[in-house]
Gaussian input, Z-matrix of N, CA and C with variables (Angstrom, degrees):
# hf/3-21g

backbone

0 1
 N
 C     1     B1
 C     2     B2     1     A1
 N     3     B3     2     A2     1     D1
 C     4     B4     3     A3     2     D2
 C     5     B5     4     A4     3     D3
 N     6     B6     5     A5     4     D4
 C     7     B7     6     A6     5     D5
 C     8     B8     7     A7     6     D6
 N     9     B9     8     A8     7     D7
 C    10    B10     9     A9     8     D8
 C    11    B11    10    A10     9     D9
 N    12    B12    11    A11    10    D10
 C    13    B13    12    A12    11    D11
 C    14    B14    13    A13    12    D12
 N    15    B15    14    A14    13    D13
 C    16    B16    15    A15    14    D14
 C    17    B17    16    A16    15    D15
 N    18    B18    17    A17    16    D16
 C    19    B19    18    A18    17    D17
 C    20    B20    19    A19    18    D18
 N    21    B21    20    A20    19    D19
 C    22    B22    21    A21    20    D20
 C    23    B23    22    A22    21    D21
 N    24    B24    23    A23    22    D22
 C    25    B25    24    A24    23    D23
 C    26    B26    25    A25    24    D24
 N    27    B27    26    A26    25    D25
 C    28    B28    27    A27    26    D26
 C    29    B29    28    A28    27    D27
 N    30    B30    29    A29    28    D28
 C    31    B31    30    A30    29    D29
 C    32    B32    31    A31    30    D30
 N    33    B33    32    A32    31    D31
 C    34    B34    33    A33    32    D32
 C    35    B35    34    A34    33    D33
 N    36    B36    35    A35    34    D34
 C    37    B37    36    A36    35    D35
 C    38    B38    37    A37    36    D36
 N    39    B39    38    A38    37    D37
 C    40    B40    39    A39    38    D38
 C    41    B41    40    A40    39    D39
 N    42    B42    41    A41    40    D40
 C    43    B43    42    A42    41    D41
 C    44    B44    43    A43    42    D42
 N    45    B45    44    A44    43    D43
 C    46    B46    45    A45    44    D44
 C    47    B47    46    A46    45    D45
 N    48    B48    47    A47    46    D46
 C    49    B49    48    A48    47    D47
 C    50    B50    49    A49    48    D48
 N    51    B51    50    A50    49    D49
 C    52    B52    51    A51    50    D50
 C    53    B53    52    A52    51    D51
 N    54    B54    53    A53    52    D52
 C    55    B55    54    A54    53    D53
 C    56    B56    55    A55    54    D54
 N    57    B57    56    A56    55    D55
 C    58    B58    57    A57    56    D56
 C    59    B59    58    A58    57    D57
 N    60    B60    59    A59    58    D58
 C    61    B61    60    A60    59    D59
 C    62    B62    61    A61    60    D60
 N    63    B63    62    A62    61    D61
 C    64    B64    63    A63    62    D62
 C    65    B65    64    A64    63    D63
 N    66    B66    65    A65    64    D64
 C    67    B67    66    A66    65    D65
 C    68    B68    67    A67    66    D66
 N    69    B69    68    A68    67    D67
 C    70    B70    69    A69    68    D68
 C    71    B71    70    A70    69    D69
 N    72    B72    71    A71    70    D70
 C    73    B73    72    A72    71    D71
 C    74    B74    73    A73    72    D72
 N    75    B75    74    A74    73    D73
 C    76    B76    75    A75    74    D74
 C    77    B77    76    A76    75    D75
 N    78    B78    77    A77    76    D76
 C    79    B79    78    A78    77    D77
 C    80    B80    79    A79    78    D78
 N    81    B81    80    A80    79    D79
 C    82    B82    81    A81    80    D80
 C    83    B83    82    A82    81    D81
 N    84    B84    83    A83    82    D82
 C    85    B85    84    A84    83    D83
 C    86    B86    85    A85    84    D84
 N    87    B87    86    A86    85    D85
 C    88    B88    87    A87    86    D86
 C    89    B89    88    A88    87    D87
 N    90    B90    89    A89    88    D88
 C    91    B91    90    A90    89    D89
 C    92    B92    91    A91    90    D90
 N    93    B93    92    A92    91    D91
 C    94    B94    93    A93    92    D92
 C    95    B95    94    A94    93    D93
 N    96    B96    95    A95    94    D94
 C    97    B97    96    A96    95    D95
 C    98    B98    97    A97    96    D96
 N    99    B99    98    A98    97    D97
 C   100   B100    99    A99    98    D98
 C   101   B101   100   A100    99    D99
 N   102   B102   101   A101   100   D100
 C   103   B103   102   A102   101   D101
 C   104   B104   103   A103   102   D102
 N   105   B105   104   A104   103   D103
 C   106   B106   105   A105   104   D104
 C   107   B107   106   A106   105   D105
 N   108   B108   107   A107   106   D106
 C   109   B109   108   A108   107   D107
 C   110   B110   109   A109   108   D108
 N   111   B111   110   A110   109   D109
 C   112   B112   111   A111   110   D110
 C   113   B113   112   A112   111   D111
 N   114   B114   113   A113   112   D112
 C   115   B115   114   A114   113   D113
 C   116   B116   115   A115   114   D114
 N   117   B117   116   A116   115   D115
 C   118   B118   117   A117   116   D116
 C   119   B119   118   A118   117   D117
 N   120   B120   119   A119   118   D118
 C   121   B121   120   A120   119   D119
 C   122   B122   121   A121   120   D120
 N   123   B123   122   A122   121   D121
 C   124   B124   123   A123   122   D122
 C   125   B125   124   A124   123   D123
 N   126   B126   125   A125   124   D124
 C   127   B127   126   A126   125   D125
 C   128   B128   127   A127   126   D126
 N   129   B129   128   A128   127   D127
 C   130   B130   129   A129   128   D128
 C   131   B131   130   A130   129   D129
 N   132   B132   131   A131   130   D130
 C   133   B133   132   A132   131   D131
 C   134   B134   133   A133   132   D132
 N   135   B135   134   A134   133   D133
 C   136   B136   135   A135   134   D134
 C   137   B137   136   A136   135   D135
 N   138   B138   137   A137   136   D136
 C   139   B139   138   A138   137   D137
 C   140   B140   139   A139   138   D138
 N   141   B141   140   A140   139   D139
 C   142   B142   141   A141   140   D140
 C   143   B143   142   A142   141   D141
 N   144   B144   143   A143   142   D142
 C   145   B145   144   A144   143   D143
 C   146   B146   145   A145   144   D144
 N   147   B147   146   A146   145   D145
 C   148   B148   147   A147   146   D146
 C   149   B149   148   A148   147   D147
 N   150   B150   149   A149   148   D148
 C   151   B151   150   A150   149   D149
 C   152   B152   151   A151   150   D150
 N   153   B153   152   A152   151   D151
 C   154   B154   153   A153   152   D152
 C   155   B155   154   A154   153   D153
 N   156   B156   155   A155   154   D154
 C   157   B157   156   A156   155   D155
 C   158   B158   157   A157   156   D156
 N   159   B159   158   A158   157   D157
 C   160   B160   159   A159   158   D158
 C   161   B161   160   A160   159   D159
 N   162   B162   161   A161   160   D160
 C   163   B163   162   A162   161   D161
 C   164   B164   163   A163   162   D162
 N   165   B165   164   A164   163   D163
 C   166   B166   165   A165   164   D164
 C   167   B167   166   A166   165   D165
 N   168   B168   167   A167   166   D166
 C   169   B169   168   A168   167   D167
 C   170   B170   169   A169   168   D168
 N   171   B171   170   A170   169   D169
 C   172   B172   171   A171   170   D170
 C   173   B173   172   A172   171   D171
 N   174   B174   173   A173   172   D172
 C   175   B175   174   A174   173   D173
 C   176   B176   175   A175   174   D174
 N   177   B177   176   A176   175   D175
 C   178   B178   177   A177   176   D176
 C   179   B179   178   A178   177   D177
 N   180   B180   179   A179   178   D178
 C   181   B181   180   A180   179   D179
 C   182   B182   181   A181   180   D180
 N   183   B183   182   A182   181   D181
 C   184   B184   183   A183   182   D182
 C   185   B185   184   A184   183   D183
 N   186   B186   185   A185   184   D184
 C   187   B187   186   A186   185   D185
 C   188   B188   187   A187   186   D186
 N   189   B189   188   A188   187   D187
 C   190   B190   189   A189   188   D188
 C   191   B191   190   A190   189   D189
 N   192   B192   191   A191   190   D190
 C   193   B193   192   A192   191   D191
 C   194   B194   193   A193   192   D192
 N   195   B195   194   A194   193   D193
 C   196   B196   195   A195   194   D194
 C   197   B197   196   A196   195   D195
 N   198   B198   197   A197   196   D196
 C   199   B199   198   A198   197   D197
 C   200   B200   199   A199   198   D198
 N   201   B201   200   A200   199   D199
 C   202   B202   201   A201   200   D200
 C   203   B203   202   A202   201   D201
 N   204   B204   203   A203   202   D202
 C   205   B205   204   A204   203   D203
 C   206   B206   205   A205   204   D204
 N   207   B207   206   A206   205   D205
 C   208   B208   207   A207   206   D206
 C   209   B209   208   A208   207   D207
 N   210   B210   209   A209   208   D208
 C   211   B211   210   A210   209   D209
 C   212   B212   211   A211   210   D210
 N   213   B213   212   A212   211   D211
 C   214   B214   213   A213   212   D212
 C   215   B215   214   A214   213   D213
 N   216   B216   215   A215   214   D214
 C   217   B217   216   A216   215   D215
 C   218   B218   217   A217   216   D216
 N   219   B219   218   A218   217   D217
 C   220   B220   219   A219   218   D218
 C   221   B221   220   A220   219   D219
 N   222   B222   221   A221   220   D220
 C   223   B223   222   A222   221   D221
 C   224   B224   223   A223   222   D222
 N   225   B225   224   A224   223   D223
 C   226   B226   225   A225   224   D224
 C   227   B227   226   A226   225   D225
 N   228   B228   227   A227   226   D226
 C   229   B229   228   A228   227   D227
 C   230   B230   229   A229   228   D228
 N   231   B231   230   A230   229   D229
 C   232   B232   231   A231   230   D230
 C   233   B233   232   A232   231   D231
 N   234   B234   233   A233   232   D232
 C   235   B235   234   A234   233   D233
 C   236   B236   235   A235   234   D234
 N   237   B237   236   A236   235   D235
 C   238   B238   237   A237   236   D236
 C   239   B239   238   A238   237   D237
 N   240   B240   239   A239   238   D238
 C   241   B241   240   A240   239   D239
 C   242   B242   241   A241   240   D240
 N   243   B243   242   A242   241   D241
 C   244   B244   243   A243   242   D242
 C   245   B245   244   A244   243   D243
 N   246   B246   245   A245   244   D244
 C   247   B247   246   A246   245   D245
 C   248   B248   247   A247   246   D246
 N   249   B249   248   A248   247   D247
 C   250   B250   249   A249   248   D248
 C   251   B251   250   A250   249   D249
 N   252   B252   251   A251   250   D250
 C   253   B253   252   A252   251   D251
 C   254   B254   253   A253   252   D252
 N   255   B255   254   A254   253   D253
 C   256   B256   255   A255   254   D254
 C   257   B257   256   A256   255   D255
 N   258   B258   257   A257   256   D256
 C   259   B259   258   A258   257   D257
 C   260   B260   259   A259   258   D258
 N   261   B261   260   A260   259   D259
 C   262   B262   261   A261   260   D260
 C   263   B263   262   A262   261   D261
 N   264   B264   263   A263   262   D262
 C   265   B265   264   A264   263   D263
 C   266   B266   265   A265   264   D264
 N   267   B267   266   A266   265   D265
 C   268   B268   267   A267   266   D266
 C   269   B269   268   A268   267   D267
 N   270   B270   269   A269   268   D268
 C   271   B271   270   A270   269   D269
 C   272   B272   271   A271   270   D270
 N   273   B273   272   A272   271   D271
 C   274   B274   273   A273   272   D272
 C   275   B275   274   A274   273   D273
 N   276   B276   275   A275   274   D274
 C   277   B277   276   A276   275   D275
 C   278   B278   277   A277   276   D276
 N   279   B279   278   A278   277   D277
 C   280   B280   279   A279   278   D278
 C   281   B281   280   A280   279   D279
 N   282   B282   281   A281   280   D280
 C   283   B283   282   A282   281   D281
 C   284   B284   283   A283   282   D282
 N   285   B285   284   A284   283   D283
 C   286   B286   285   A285   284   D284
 C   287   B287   286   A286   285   D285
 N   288   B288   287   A287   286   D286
 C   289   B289   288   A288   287   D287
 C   290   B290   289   A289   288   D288
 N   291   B291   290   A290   289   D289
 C   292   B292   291   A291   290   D290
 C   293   B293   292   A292   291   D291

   B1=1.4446
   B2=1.5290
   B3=1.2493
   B4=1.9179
   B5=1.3292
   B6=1.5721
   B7=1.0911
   B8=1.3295
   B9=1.8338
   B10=1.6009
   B11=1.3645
   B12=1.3840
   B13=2.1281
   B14=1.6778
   B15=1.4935
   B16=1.4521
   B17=2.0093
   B18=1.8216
   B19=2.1363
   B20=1.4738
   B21=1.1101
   B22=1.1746
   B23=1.7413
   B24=0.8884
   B25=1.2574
   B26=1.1677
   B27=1.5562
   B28=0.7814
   B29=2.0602
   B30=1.3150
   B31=1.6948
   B32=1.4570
   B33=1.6024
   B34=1.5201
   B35=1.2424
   B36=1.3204
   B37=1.7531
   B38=1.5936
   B39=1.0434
   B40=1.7282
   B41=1.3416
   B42=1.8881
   B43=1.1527
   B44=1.9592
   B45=1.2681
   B46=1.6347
   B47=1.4391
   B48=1.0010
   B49=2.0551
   B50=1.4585
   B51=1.1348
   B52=1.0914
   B53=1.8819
   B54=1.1609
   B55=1.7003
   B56=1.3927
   B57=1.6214
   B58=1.3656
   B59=1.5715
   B60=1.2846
   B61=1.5721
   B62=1.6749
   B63=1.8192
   B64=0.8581
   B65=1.4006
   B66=1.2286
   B67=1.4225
   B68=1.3513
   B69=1.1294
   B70=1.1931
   B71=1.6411
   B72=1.8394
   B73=1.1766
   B74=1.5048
   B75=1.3739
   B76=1.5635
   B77=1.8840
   B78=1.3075
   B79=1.8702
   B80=1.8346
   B81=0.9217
   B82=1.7238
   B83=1.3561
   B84=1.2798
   B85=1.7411
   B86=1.5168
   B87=1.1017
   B88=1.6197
   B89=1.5351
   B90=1.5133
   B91=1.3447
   B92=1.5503
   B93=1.4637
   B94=1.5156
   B95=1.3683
   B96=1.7149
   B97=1.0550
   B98=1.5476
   B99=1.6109
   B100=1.2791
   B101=1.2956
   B102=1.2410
   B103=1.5916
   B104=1.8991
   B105=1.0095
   B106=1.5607
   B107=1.7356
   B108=0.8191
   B109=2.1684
   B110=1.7771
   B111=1.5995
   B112=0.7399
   B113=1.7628
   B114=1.3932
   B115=1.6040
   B116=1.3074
   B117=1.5445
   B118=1.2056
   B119=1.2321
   B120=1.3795
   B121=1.5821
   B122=1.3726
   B123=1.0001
   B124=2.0260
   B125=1.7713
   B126=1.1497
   B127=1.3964
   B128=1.6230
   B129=1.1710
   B130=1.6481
   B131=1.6435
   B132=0.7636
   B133=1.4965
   B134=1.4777
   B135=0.8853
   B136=2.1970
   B137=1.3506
   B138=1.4259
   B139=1.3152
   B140=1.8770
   B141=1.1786
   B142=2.0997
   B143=1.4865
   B144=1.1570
   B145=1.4985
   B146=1.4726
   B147=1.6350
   B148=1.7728
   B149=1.2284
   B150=1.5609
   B151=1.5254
   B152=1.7724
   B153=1.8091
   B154=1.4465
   B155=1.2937
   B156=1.6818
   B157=1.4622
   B158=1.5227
   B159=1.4582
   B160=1.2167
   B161=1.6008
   B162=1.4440
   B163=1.2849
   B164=1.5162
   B165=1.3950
   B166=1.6668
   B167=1.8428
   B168=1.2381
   B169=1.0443
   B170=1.8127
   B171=1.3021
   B172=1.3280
   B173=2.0677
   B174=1.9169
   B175=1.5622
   B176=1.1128
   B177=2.1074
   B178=1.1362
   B179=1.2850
   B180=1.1297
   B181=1.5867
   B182=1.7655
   B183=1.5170
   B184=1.6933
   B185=1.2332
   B186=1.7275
   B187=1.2124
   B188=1.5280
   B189=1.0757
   B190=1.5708
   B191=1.4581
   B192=1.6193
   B193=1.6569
   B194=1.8260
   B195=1.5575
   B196=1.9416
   B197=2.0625
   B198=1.2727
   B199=1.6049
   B200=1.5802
   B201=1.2996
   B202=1.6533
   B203=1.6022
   B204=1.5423
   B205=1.4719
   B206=1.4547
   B207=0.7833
   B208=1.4157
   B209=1.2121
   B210=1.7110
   B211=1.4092
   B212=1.3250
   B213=1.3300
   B214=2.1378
   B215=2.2630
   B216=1.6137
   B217=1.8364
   B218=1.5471
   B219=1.4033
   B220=1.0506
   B221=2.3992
   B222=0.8577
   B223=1.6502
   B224=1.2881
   B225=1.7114
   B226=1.2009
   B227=1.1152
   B228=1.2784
   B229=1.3831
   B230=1.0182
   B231=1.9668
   B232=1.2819
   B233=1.3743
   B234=0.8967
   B235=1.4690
   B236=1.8893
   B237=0.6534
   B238=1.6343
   B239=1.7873
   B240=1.3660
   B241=1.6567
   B242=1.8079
   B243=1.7679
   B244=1.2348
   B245=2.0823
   B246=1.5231
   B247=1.4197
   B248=1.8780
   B249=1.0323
   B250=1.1688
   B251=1.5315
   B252=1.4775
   B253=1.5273
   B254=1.9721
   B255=1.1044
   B256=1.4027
   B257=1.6948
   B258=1.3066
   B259=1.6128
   B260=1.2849
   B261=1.4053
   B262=1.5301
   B263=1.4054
   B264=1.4257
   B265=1.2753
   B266=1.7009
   B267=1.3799
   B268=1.9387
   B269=1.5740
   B270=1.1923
   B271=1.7939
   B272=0.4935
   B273=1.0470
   B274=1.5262
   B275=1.4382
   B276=1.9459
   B277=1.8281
   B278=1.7164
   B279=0.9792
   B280=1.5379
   B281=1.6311
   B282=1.4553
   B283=1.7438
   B284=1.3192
   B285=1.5863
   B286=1.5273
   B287=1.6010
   B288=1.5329
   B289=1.1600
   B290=1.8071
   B291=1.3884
   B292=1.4894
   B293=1.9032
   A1=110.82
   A2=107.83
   A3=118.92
   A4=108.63
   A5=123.19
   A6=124.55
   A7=129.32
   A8=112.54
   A9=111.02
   A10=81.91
   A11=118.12
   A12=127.17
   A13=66.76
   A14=119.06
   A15=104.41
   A16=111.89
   A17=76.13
   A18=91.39
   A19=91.47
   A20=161.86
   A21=158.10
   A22=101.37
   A23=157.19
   A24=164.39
   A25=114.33
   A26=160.51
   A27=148.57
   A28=79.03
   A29=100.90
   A30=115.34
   A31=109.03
   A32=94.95
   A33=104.57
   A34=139.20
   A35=113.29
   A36=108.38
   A37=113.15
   A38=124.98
   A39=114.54
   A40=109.29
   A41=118.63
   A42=137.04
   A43=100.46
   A44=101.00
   A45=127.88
   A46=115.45
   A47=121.51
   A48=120.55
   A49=95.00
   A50=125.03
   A51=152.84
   A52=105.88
   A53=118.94
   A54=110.83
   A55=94.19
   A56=130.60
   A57=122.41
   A58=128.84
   A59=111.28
   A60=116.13
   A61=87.19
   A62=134.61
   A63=124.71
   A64=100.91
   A65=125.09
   A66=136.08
   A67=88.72
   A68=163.44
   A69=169.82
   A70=104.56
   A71=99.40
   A72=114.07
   A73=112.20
   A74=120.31
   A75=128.42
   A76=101.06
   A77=93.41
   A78=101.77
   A79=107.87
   A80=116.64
   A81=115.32
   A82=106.75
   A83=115.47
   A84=142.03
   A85=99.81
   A86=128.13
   A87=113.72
   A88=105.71
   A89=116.22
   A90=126.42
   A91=110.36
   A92=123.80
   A93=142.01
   A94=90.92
   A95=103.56
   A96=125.81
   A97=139.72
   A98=105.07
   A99=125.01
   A100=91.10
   A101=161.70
   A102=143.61
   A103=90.16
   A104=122.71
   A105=109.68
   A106=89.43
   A107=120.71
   A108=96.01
   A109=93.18
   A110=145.56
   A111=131.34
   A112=90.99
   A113=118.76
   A114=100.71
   A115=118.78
   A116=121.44
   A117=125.58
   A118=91.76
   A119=141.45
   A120=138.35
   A121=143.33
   A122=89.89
   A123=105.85
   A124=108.91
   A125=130.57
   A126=111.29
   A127=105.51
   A128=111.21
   A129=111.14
   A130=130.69
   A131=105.58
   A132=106.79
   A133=124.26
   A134=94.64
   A135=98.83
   A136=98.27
   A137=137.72
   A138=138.88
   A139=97.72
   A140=110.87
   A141=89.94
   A142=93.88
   A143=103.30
   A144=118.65
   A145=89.36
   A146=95.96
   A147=109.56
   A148=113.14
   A149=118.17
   A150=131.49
   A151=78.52
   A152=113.78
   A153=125.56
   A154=119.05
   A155=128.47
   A156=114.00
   A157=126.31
   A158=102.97
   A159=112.15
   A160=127.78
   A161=139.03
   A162=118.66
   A163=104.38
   A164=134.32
   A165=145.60
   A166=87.64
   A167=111.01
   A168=127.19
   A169=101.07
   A170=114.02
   A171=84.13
   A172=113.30
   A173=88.59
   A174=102.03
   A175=97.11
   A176=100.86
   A177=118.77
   A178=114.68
   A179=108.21
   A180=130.20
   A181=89.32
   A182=108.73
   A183=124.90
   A184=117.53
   A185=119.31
   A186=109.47
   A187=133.53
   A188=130.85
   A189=124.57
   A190=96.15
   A191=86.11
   A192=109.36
   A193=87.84
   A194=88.10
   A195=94.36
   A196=73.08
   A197=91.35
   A198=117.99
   A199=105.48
   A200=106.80
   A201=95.91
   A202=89.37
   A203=141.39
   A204=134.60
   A205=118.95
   A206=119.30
   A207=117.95
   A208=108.34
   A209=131.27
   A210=147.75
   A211=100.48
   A212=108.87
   A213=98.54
   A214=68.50
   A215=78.96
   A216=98.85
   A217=107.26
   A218=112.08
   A219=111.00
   A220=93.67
   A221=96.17
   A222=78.89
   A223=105.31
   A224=132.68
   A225=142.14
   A226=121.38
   A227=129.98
   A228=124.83
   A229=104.27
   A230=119.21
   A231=133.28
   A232=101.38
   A233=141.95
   A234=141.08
   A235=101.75
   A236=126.14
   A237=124.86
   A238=109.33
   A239=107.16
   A240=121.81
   A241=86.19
   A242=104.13
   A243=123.31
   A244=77.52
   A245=97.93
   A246=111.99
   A247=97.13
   A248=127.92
   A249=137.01
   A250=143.37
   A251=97.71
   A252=144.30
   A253=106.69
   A254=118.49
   A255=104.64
   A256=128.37
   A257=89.59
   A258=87.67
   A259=131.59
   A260=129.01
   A261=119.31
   A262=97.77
   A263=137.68
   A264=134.00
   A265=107.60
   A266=84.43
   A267=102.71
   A268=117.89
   A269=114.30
   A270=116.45
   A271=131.82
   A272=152.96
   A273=165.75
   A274=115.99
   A275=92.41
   A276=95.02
   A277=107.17
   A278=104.97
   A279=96.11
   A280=112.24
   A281=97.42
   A282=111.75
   A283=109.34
   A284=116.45
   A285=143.00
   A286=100.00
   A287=113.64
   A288=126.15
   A289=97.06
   A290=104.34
   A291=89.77
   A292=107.85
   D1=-44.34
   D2=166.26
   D3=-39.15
   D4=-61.20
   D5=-176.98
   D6=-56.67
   D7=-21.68
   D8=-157.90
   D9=-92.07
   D10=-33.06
   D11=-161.27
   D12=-46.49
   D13=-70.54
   D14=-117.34
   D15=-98.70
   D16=11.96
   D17=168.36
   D18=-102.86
   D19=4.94
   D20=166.31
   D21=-102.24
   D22=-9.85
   D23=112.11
   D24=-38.10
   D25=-26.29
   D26=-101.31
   D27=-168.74
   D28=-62.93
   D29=158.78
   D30=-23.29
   D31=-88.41
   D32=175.26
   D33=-60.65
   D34=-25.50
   D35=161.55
   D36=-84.06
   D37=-8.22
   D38=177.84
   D39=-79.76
   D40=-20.49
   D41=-160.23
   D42=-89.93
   D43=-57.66
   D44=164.36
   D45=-13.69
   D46=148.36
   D47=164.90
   D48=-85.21
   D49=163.28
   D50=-144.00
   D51=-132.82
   D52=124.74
   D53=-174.48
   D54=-124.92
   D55=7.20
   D56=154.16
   D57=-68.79
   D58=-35.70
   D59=-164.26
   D60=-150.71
   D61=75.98
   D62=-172.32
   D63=-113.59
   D64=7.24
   D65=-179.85
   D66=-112.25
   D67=-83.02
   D68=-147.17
   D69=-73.87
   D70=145.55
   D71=170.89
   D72=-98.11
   D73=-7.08
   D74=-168.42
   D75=-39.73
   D76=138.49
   D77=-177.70
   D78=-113.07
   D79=171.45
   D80=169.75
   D81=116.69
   D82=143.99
   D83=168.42
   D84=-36.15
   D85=-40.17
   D86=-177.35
   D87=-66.09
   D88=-52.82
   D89=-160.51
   D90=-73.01
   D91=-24.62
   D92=144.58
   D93=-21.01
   D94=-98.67
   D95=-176.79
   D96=2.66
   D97=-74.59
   D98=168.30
   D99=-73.62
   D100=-42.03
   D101=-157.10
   D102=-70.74
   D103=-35.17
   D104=-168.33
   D105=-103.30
   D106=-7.45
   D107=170.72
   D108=-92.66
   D109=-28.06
   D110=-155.43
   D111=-82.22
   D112=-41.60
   D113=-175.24
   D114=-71.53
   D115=-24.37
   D116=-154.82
   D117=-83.94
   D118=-77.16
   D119=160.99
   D120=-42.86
   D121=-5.23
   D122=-173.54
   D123=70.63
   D124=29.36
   D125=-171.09
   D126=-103.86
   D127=153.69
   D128=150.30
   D129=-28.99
   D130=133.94
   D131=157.72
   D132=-45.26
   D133=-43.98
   D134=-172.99
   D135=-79.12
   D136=-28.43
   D137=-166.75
   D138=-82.71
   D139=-4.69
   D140=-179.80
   D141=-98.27
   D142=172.46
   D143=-171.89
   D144=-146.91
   D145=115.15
   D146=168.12
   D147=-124.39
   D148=144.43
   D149=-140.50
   D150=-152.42
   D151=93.50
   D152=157.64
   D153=-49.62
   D154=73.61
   D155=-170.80
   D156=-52.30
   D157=-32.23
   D158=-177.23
   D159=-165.72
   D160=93.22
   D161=-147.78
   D162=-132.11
   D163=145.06
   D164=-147.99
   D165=-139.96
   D166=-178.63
   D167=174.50
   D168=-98.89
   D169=-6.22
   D170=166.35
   D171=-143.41
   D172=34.38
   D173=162.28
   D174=-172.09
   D175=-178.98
   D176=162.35
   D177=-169.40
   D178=153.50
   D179=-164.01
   D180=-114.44
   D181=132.31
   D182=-177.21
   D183=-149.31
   D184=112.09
   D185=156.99
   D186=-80.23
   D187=158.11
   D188=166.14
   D189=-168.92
   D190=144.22
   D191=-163.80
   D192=-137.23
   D193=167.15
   D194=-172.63
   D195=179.57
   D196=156.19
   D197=143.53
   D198=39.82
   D199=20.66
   D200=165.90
   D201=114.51
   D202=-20.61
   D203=-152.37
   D204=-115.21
   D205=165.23
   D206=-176.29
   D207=-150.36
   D208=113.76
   D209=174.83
   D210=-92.99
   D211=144.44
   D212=163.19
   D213=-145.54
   D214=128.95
   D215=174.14
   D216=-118.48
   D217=163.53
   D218=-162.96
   D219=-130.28
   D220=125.34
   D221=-165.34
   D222=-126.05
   D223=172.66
   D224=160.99
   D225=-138.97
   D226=150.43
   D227=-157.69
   D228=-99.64
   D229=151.11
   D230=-138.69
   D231=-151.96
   D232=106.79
   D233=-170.07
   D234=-83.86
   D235=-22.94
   D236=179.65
   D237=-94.91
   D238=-15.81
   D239=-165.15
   D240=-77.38
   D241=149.84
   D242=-139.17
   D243=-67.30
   D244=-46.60
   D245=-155.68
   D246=-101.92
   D247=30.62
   D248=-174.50
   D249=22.41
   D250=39.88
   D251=-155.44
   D252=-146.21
   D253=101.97
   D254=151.64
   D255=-108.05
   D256=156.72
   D257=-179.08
   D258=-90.33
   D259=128.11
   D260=-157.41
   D261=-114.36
   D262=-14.20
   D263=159.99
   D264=-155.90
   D265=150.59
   D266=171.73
   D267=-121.50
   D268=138.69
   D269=153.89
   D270=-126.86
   D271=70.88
   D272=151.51
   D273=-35.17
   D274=150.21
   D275=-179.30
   D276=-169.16
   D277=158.82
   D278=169.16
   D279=-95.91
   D280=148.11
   D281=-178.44
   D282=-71.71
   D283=123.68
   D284=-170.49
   D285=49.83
   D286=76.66
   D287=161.44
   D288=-144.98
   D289=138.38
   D290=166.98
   D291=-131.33

């Protein structure tokens, strides 16, 4: 049931406008990224910090942290996706919680 909450989330925010980069057309797994820590936490844009662990032409692995959290996403590229990156999994957690 965890999983469907959080593929139906995942649905609806890729679908969603975006209030990180809503002036900007910039595309890529980072900019994904911060577009889903900025709604999920309420923070700014300039406040996430994303660290490209690893990225191919046909994935990517992304951290981004803000406000205490830490996402690491796992994405594939999407030519119709707002930011031209979709996300195929998330984990999320809070910092020094286990």
């Amino acid at each position: 049931m965890k999983n469907l909450i959080a593929l139906i989330m995942l649905a609806v925010t890729a679908t969603s406008t975006s209030y990180a980069d809503e002036a900007t057309n910039e595309k890529g797994p980072d900019k994904l990224a911060v577009s889903f820590i900025t709604q999920f936490y309420e923070v700014a844009a300039d406040t996430v910090q994303v660290t490209v662990i690893k990225q191919t032409r046909l994935s990517a692995k992304v951290k981004a942290e803000a406000k205490g959290h830490v996402c690491i996403f796992d994405a594939q590229p999407l030519s119709t996706a707002q930011y031209g990156w979709a996300a195929s999994s998330m984990n999320c957690k809070q910092l020094g919680s286990m």
